[in-house]
C-alpha positions as YAML, in Angstrom:
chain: A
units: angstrom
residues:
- id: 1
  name: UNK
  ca: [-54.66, 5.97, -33.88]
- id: 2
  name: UNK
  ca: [-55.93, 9.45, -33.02]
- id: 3
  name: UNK
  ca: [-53.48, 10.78, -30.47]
- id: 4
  name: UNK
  ca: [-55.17, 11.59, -27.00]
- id: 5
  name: UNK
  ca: [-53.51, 14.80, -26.84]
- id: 6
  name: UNK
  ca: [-55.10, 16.21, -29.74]
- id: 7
  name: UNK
  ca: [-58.46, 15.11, -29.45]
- id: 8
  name: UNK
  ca: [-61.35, 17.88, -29.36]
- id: 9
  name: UNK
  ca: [-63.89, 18.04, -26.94]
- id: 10
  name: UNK
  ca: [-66.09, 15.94, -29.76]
- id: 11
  name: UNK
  ca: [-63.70, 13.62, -30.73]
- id: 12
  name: UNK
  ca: [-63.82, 12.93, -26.37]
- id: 13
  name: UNK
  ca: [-67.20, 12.54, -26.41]
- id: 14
  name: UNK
  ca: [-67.29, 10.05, -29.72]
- id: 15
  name: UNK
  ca: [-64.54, 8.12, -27.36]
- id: 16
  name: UNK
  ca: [-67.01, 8.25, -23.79]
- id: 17
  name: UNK
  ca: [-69.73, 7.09, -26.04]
- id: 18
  name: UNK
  ca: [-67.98, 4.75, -28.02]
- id: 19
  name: UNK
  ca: [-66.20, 3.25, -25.14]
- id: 20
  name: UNK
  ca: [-69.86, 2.87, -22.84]
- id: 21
  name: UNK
  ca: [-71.71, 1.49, -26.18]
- id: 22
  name: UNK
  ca: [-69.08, -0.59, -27.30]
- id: 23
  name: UNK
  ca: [-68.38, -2.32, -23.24]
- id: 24
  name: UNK
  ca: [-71.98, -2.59, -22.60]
- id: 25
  name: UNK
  ca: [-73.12, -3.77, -25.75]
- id: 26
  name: UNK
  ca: [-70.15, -5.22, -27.64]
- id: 27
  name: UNK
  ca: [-68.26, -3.76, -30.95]
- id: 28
  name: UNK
  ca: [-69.81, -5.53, -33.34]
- id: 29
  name: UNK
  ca: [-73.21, -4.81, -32.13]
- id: 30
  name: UNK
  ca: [-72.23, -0.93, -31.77]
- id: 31
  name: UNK
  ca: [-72.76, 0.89, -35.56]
- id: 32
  name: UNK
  ca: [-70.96, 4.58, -36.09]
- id: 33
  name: UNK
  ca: [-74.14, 6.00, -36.83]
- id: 34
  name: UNK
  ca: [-75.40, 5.14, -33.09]
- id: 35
  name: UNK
  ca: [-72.57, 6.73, -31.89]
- id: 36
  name: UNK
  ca: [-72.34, 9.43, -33.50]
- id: 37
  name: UNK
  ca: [-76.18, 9.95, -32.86]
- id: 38
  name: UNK
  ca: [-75.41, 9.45, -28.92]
- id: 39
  name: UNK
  ca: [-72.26, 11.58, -28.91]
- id: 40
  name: UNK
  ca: [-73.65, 14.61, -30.80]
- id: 41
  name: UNK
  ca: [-71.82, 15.07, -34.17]
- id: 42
  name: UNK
  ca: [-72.10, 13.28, -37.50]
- id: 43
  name: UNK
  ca: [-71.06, 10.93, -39.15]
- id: 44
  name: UNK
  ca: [-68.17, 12.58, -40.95]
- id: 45
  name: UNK
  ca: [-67.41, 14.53, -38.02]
- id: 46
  name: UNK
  ca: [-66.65, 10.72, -35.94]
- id: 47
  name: UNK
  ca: [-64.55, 9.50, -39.02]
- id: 48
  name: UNK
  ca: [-62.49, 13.26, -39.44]
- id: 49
  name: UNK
  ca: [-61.06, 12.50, -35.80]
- id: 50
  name: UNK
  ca: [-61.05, 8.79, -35.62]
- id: 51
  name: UNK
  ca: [-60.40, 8.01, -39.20]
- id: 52
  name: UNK
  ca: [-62.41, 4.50, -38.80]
- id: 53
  name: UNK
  ca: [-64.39, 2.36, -36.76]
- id: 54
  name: UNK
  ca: [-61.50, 0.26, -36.40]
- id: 55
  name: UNK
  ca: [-58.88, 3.00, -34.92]
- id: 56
  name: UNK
  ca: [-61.89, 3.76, -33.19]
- id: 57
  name: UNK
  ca: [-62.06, 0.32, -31.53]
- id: 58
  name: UNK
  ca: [-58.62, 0.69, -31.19]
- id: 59
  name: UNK
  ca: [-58.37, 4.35, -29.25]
- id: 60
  name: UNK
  ca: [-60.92, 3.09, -26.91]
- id: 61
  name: UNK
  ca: [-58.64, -0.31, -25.75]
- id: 62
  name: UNK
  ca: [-55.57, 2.50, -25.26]
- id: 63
  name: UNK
  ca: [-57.92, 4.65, -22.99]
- id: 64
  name: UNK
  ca: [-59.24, 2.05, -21.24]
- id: 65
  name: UNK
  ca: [-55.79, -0.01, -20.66]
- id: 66
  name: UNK
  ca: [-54.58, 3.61, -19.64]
- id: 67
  name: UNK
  ca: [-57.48, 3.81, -16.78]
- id: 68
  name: UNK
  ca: [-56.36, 0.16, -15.95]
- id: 69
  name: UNK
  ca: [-53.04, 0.84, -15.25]
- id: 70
  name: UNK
  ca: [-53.28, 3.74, -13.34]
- id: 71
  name: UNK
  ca: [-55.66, 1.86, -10.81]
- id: 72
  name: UNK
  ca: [-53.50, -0.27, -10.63]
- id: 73
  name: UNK
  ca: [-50.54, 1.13, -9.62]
- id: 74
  name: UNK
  ca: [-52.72, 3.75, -7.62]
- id: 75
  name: UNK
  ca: [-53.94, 1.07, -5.72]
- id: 76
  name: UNK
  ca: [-50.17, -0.95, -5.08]
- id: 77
  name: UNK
  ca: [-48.36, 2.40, -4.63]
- id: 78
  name: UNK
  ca: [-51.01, 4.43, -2.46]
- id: 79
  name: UNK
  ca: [-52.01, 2.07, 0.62]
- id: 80
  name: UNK
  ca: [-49.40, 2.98, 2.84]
- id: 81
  name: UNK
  ca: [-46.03, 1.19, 4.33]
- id: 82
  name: UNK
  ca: [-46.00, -2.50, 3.96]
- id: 83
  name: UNK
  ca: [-43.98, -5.68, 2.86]
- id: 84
  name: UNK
  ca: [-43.29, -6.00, -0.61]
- id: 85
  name: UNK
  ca: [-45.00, -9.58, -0.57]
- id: 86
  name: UNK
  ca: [-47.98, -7.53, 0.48]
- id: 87
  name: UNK
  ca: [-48.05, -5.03, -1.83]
- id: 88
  name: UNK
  ca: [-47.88, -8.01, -4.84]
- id: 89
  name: UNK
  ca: [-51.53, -9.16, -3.54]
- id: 90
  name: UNK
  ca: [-52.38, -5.74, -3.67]
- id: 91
  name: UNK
  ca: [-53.41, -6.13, -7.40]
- id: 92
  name: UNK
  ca: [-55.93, -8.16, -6.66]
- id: 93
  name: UNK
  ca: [-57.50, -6.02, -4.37]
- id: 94
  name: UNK
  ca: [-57.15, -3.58, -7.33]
- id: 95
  name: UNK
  ca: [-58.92, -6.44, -9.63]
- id: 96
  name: UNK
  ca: [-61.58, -6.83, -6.92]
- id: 97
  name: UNK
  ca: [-62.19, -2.60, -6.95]
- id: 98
  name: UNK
  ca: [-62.44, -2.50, -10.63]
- id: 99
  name: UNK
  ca: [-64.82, -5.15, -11.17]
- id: 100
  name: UNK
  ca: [-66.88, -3.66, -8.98]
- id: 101
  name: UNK
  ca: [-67.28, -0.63, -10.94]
- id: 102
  name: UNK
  ca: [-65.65, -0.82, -14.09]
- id: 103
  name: UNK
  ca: [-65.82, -4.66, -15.01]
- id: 104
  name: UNK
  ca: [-69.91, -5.75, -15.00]
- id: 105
  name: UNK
  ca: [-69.37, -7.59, -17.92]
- id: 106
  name: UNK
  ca: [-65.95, -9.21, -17.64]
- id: 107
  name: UNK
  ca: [-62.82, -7.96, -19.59]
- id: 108
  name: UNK
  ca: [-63.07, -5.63, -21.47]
- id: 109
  name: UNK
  ca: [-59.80, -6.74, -23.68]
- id: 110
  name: UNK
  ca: [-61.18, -10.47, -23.40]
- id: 111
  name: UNK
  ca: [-64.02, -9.39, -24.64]
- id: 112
  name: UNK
  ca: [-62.75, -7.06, -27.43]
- id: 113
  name: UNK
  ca: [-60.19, -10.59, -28.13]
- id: 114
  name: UNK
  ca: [-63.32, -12.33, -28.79]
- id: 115
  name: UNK
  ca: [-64.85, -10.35, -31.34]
- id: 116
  name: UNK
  ca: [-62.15, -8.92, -33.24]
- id: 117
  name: UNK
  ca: [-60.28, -12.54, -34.76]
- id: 118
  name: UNK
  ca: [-58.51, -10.70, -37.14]
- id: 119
  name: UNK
  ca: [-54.34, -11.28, -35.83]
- id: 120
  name: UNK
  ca: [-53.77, -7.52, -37.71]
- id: 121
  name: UNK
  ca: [-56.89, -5.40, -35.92]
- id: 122
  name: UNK
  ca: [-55.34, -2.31, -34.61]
- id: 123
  name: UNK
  ca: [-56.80, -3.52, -31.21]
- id: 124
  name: UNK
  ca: [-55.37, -6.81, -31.06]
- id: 125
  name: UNK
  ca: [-52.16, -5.48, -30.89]
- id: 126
  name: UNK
  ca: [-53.28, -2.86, -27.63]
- id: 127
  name: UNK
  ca: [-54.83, -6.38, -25.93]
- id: 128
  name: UNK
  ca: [-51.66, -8.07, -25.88]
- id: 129
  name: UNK
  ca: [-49.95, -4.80, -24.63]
- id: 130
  name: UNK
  ca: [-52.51, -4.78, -21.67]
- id: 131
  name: UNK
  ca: [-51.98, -8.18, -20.72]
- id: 132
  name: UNK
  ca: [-47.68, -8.21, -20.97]
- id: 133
  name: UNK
  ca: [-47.81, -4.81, -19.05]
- id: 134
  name: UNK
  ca: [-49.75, -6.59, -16.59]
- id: 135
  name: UNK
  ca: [-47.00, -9.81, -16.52]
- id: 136
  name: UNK
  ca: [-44.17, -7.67, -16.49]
- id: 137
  name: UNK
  ca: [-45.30, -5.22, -13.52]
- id: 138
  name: UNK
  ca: [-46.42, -8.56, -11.30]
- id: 139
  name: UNK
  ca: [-42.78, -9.75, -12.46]
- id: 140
  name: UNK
  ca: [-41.58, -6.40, -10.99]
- id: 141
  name: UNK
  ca: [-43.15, -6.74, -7.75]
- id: 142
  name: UNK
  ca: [-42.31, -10.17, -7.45]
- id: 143
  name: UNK
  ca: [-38.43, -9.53, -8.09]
- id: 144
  name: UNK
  ca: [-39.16, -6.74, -5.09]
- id: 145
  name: UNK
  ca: [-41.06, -9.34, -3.07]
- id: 146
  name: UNK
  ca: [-37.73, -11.21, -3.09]
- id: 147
  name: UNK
  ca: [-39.77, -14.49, -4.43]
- id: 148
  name: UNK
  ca: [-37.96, -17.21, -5.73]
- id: 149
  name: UNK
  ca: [-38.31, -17.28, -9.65]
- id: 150
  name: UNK
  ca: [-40.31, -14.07, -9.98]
- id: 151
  name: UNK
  ca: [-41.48, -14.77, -13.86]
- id: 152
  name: UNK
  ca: [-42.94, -18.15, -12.75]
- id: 153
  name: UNK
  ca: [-44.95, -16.47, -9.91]
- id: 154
  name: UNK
  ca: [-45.36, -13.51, -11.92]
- id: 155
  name: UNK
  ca: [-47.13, -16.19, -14.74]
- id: 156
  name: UNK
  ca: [-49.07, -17.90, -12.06]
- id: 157
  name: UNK
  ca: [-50.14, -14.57, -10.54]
- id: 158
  name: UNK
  ca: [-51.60, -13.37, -14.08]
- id: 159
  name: UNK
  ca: [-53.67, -16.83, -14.62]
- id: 160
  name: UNK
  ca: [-54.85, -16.72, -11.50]
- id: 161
  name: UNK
  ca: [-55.77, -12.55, -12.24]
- id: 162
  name: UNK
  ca: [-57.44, -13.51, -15.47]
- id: 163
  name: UNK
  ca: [-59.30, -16.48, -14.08]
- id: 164
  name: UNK
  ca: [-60.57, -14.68, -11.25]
- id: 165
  name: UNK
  ca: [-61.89, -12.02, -13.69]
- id: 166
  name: UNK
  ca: [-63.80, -14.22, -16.12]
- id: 167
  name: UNK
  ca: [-64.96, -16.27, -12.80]
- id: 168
  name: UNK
  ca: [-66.18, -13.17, -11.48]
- id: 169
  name: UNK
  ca: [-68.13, -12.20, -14.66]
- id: 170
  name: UNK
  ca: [-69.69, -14.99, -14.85]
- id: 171
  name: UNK
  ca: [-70.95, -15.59, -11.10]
- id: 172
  name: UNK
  ca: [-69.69, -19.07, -10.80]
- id: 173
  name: UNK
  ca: [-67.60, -18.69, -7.67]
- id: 174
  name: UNK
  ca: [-68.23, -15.66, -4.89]
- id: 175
  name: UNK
  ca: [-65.56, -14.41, -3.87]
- id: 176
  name: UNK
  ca: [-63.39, -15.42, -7.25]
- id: 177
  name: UNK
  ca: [-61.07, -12.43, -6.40]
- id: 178
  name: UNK
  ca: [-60.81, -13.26, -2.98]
- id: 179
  name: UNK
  ca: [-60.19, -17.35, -3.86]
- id: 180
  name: UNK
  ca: [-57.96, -16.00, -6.27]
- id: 181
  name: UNK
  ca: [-56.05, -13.88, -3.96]
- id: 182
  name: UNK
  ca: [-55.46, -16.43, -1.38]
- id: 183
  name: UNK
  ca: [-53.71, -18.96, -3.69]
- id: 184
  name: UNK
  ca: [-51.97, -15.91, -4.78]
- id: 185
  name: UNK
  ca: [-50.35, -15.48, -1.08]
- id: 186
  name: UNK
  ca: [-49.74, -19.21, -0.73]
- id: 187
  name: UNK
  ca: [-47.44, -18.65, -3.91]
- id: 188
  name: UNK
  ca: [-45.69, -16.07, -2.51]
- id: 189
  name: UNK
  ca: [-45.77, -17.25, 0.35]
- id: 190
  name: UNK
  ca: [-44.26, -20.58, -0.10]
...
């Protein structure tokens, strides 16, 4: 994978395009040529930097799992003095802010799951990073919560996380976050 250090200002616009086409549309439904065409350069220019669709696929899941986590912890770490129990239900007030304007069409790593069945895809591999980061940080806050068997809550936290986002997608319950969020509390709560 193409090391985001060292890409050129094409190579970032291949990976804004790429990353738009591929969310909005899906990967499989996204060609090279089309994004290449959208982005500005050829062909040859998109597989010089990326190498292949596939470490394509696969740079776009890092960026956006990198965008992820920093809301995230932007959103637990920057709203001010409070408990530790209350800063664990903060991710879902994180969830609830990226759905709103990052997550119209559900996960984006659920999504890429879906369509890339291959166990040795570059981007499987970044998907299962994404969601243990995501297990090990609620773990974290749990253990700093003080909650009694912080990988169990930590477990139940991330199912109820997940749920509410494909919920959400989907438009089956308002207010999934929300639901989800107070089940969360009742967890650490009790």
């Amino acid at each position: 994978m193409t090391d985001e250090l060292t890409l050129t200002p094409a190579a970032e616009r291949v990976l804004d395009v790429a990353g738009r086409l591929f969310y909005d549309n899906g990967i499989h439904a996204v060609g090279v040529e089309s994004i290449a065409s959208e982005a500005g350069v050829t062909k040859k220019t998109l597989y010089d930097r990326f190498g292949s669709k596939d470490a394509l696929i696969a740079c776009y899941l890092r960026r956006r799992d990198e965008r992820w986590r920093e809301h995230v912890v932007s959103v637990v770490e920057q709203r001010g003095r409070m408990t530790p129990a209350r800063r664990l239900l903060l991710v879902f007030d994180a969830l609830e802010e990226w759905i709103a304007t990052e997550n119209t069409r559900g996960c984006a790593f659920l999504n890429a799951q879906a369509e890339l069945p291959d166990g040795t895809h570059p981007g499987r591999e970044i998907i299962r990073e994404q969601k243990l980061w995501m297990l090990d940080y609620l773990r974290a806050l749990a253990r700093e919560a003080g909650v009694r068997n912080p990988r169990k809550v930590a477990t139940s936290l991330l199912v109820l996380l997940e749920g509410a986002t494909v919920t959400a997608a989907l438009g089956v319950v308002p207010g999934a976050v929300g639901n989800a969020k107070e089940v969360a509390r009742q967890i650490v709560e009790g």
